[in-house]
C-alpha positions as CSV (number, residue, x, y, z in Angstrom):
1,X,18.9,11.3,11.1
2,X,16.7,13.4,9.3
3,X,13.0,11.7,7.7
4,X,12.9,9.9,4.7
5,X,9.6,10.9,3.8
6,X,8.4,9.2,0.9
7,X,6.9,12.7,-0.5
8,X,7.5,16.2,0.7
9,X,4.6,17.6,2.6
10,X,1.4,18.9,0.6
11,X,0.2,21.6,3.2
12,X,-2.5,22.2,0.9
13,X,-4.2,19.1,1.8
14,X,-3.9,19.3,5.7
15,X,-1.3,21.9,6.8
16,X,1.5,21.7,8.6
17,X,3.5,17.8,8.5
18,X,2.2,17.2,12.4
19,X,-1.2,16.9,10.6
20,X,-1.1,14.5,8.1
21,X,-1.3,11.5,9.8
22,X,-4.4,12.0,11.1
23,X,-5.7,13.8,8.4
24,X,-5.3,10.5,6.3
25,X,-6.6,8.4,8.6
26,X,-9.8,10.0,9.4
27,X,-10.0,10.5,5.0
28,X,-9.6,6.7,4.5
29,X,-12.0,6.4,7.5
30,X,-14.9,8.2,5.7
31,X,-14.4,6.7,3.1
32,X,-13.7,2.7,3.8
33,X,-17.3,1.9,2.6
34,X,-16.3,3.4,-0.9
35,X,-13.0,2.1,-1.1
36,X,-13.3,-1.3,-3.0
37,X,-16.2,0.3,-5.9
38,X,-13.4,2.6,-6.3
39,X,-10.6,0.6,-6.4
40,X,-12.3,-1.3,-9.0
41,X,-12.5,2.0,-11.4
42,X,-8.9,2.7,-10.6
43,X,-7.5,-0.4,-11.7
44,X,-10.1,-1.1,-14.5
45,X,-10.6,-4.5,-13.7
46,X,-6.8,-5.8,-13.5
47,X,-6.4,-5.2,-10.3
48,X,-6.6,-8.3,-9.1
49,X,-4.6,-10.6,-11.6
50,X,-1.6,-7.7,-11.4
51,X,-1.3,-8.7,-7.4
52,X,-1.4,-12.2,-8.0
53,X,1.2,-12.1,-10.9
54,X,3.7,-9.5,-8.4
55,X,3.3,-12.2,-5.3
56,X,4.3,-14.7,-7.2
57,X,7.3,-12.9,-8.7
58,X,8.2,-12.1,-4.8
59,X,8.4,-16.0,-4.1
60,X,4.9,-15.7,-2.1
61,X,3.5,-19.4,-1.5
62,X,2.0,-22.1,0.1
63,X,2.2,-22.5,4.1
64,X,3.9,-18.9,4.6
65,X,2.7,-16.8,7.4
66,X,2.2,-13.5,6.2
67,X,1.9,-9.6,7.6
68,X,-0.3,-7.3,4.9
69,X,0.7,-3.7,6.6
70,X,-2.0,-1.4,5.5
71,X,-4.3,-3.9,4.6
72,X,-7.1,-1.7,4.0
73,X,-10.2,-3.0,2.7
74,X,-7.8,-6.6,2.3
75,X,-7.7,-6.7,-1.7
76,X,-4.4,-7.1,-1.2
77,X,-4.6,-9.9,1.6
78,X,-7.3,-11.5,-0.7
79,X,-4.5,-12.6,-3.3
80,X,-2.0,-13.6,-0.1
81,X,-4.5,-16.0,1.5
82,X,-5.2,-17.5,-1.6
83,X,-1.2,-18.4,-2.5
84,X,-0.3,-19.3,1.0
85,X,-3.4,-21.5,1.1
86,X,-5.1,-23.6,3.8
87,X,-1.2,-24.5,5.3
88,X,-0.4,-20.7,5.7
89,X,-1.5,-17.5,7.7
90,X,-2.5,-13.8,7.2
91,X,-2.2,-11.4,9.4
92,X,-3.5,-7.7,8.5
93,X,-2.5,-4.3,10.0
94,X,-3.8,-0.9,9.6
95,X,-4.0,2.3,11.2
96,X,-7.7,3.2,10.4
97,X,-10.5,1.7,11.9
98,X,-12.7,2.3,9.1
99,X,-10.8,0.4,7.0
100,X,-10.4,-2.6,9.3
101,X,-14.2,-2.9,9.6
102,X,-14.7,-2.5,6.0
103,X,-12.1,-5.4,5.8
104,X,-14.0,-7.7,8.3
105,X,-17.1,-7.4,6.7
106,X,-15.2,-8.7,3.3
107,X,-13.2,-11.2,4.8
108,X,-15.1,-12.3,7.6
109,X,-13.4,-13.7,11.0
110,X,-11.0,-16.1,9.0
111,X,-8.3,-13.3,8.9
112,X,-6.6,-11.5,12.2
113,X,-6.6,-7.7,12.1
114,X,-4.6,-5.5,13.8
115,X,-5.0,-1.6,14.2
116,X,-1.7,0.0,14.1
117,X,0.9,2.0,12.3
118,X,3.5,0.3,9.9
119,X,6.6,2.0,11.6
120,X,5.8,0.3,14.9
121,X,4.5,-2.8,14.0
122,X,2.7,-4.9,17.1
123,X,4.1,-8.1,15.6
124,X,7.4,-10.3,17.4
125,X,11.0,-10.0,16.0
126,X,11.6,-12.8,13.2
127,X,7.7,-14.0,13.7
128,X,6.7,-13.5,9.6
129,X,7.9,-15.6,6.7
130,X,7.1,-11.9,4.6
131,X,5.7,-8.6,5.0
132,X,3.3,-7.0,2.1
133,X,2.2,-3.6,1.7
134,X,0.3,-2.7,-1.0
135,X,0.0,1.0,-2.7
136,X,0.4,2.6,1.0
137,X,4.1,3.7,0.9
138,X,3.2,7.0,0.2
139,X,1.0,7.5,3.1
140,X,3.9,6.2,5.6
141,X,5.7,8.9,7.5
142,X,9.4,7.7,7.5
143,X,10.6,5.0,4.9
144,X,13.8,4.2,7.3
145,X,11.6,3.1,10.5
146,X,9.6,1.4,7.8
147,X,11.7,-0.8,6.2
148,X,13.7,-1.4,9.9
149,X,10.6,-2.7,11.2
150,X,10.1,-5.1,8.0
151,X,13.4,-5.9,8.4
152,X,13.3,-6.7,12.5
153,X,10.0,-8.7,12.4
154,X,10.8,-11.0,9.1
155,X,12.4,-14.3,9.9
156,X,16.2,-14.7,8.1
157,X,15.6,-14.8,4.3
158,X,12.1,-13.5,4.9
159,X,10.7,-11.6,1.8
160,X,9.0,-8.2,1.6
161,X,7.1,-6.7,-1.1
162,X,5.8,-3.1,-1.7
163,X,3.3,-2.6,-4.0
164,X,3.4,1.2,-5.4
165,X,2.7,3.6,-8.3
166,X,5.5,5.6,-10.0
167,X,5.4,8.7,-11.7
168,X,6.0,7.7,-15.2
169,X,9.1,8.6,-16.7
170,X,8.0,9.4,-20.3
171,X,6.1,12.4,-21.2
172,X,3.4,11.4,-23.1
173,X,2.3,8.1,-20.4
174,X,2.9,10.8,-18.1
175,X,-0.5,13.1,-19.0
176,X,-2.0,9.8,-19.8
177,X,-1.9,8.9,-16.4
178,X,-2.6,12.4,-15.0
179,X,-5.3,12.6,-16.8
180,X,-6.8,9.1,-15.9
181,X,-5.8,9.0,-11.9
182,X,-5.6,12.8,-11.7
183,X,-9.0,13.9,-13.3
184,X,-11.1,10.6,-14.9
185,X,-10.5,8.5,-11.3
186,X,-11.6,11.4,-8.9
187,X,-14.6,12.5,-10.8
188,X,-16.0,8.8,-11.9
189,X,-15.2,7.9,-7.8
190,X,-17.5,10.4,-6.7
191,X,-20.2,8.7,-9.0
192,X,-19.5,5.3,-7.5
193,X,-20.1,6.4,-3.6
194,X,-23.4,6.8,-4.5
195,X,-24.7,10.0,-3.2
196,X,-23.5,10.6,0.3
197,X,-20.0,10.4,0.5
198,X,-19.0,11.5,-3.0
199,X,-17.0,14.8,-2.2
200,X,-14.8,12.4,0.2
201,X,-14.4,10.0,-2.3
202,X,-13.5,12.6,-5.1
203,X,-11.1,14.0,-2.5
204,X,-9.3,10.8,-1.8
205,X,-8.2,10.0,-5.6
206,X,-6.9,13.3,-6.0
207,X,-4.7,13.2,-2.9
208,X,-3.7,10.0,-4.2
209,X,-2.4,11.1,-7.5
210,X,-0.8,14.3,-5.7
211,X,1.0,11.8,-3.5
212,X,1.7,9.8,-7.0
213,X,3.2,12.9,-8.6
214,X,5.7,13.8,-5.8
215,X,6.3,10.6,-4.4
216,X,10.2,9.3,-4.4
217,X,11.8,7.4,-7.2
218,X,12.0,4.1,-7.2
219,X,16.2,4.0,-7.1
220,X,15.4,6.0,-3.4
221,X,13.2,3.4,-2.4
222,X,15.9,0.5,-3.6
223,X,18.1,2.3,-1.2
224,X,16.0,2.6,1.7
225,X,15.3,-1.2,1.8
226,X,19.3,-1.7,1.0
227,X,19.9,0.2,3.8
228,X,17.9,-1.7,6.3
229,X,19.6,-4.4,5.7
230,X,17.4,-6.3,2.7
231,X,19.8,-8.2,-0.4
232,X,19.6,-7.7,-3.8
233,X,16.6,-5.3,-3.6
234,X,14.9,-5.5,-7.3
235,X,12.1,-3.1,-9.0
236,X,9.8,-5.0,-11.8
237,X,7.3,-2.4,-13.8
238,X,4.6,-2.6,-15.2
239,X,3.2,0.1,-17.9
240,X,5.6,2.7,-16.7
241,X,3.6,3.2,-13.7
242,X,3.2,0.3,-11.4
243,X,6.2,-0.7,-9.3
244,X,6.4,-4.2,-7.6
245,X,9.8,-4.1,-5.1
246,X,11.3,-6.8,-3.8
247,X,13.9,-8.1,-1.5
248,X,15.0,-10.8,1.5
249,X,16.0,-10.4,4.9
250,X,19.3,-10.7,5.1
C-alpha cells in the first residue's frame, strides 16, 4: 500500500525522501538545548494550559499508564504526569538522543525514556491505557504504521491523542499565522539560543511551519486513525490552527 505521508517531501530541506529521517533527527539533536526557550516563544506562554485542557478533553486521568511518542524535551509528558498522578505511569519515546537527554535533565530519573521511532514502537501489545503524541505527526514517515502501532500496543478502549497544528482554513488567520510561525518564530528563536546555535534554531521553526503549510488535513488524519481500527475519531480546534484528535481502541 503506498505511504501515507503526513506531507509530501520538501527536498529543499534535505533531498531526496531516504533523507529526511535523519536529517530531522540530527536537526532536533542540535538543537534539544534550545528547544524548550523556543517553544515558550512559539506558544506565547499558553502552551502549557492548552495541553492540560486537550488531555482532559481525551479522558486523560488519574492511575493511567501512559506512552508520550516523541516526547522531546517532555512538555508534553509534564501535563500527562501531572493528570495521571502519583497512581499512574509515563513512559516517553523518541528517536533523538538529544532530545531524550534534554528531557532527563528536566524531568529527572522519575520518568522512563525510550529511544525509538513511533512506527515501531519497543512497547508490548495492549500494555498502555493511551498513547500521546504531541505536534510530531508531521515529522512521522507513514501515518498507517503509525496509527497500527497505537492501535496494537493500547489496551481495548485505550485512548490516543495527537496533538498538531493545521493550516488555517481562512485567509486572513492564514498570513497571520505565516507571518508569526513562518517569519516572527524563526527569527526571535535564533535570539533565544543565545549565540551559538542560533542558525539551527532559526532553521528548525521554519521547517516547522513548511511542514505546517503542507501537512494533511485533518479529515485525512480522521481517516487514518478510522482505519486502524480507532471509534468515533473526533477533531476539536482551537484558533483555526491547533488540532487536538481523539479516539479509543476499539
Amino acid at each position: 500500500m503506498k505511504p501515507l505521508r503526513p506531507h509530501p517531501p520538501l527536498p529543499a530541506w534535505y533531498g531526496a525522501e531516504a533523507r529526511r529521517a535523519p536529517w530531522v533527527r540530527a536537526l532536533f539533536d542540535r538543537t534539544a538545548r534550545h528547544y524548550d526557550r523556543i517553544n515558550g516563544i512559539l506558544s506565547l506562554g499558553t502552551g502549557r494550559a492548552y495541553r492540560r485542557r486537550a488531555l482532559r478533553w481525551a479522558g486523560i486521568g488519574p492511575g493511567m499508564r501512559v506512552l508520550d511518542v516523541a516526547t522531546g524535551t517532555g512538555i508534553l509528558a509534564r501535563e500527562v504526569m501531572a493528570l495521571v498522578g502519583p497512581g499512574g505511569a509515563v513512559v516517553g519515546l523518541d528517536p533523538s538522543a538529544g532530545m531524550l537527554a534534554a528531557c532527563r535533565a528536566a524531568l529527572g530519573p522519575g520518568m522512563p525514556l525510550l529511544r525509538g521511532e513511533g512506527e515501531n514502537l519497543p512497547i508490548a501489545d495492549a500494555s498502555v491505557d493511551a498513547v500521546t503524541l504531541g505536534y510530531a505527526l508531521r515529522h512521522m514517515a507513514d501515518l498507517r504504521p503509525l496509527f497500527a502501532e497505537f492501535r496494537r500496543v493500547l489496551r481495548p478502549g485505550g485512548i490516543v491523542l495527537v496533538l498538531e497544528k493545521t493550516r488555517p482554513r481562512h485567509r486572513l488567520w492564514r498570513a497571520c499565522a505565516h507571518g508569526w510561525f513562518g517569519l516572527g518564530v524563526p527569527a526571535l528563536s535564533r535570539i533565544a539560543a543565545l549565540g551559538r546555535g542560533g542558525g539551527e534554531a532559526r532553521a528548525l521553526m521554519r521547517y516547522y511551519w513548511d511542514t505546517v503549510e503542507h501537512c494533511v488535513p485533518p479529515e485525512t488524519i480522521l481517516a487514518a486513525l478510522a482505519e486502524a481500527g480507532f471509534t468515533a475519531p473526533r477533531l476539536q480546534r482551537e484558533l483555526d490552527l491547533f488540532g487536538a484528535y481523539a479516539a479509543r481502541a476499539a
